[in-house]
N, C-alpha and C positions, 0 to 999 in steps of 0.2 A: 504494500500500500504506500502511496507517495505523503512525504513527509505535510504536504499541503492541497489544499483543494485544488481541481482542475474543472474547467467550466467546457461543456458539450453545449454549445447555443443549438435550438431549433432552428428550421430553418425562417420562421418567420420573424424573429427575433432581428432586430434593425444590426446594420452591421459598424451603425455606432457604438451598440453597446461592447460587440468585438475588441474595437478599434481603442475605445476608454480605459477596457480593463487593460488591454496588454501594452498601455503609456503606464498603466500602475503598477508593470510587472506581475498580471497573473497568467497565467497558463488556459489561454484559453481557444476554443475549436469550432466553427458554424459545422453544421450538417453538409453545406454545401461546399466545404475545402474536402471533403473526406468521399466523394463520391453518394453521401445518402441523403441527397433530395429527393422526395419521392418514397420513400422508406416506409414503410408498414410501424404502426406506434411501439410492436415489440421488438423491431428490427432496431428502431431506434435506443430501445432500451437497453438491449440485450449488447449492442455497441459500446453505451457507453457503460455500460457493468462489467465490458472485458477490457474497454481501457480506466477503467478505477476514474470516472469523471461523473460528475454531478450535471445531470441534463437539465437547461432551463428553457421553460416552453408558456407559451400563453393555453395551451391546447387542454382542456378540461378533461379528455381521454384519457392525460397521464394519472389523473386523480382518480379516473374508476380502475387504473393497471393498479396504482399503489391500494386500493382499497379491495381489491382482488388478490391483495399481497403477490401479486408477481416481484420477485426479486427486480431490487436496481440499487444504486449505490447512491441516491441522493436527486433528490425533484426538487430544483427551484422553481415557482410557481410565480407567477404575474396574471390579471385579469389585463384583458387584451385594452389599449386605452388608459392602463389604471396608472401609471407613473410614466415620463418623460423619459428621455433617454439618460440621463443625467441622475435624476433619483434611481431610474435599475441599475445604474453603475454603481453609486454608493450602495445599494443595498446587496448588491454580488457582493461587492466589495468587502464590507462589513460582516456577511459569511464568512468569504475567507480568510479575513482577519481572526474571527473567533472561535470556530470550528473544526473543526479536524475532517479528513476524509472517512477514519473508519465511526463518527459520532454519525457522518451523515448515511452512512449505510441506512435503506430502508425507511428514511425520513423525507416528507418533503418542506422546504421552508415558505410560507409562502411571504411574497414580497410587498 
């Protein structure tokens, strides 16, 4: 497990929020640098549970996978509209300030 969180952006997630975090130094990946636009929501999951990364999604689907307990290693959650680009970068951010990779196992935070 990596000493600090790693972020799996969806692919609808603005590619500000990308571009903010890794000016802050986090580790972070869109769906679409990795070939999975288009990806089925367990393909997505199951992705990022093999590379140890916390998926952040607007998509309320990830919310009935986690409440179906399907394994994942961490759901950042945002209501689509609900914060700026600027507020979901602080509040990524403030995850990976405070959290751990293996706390967020099977968690989602929502934002």
């Amino acid at each position: 497990m990596p000493d600090r969180i790693r972020f799996y952006l969806d692919e609808h997630i603005s590619k500000g929020v990308l571009l903010g975090l890794r000016r802050r130094g986090v580790d972070v990946i869109r769906a679409q640098d990795v070939g999975m636009s288009g990806a089925t929501d367990l393909e997505q999951l199951a992705y990022a549970q093999r590379g140890e990364l916390v998926f952040v999604t607007h998509d309320n689907d990830f919310l009935r996978a986690h409440r179906q307990k399907i394994a994942h290693s961490g759901i950042a959650f945002c209501d689509q509209g609900a914060l700026g680009v600027g507020e979901m970068i602080d509040a990524l951010f403030l995850i990976f300030e405070v959290i751990s990779p293996e706390e967020m196992v099977g968690r989602v935070e929502f934002l």
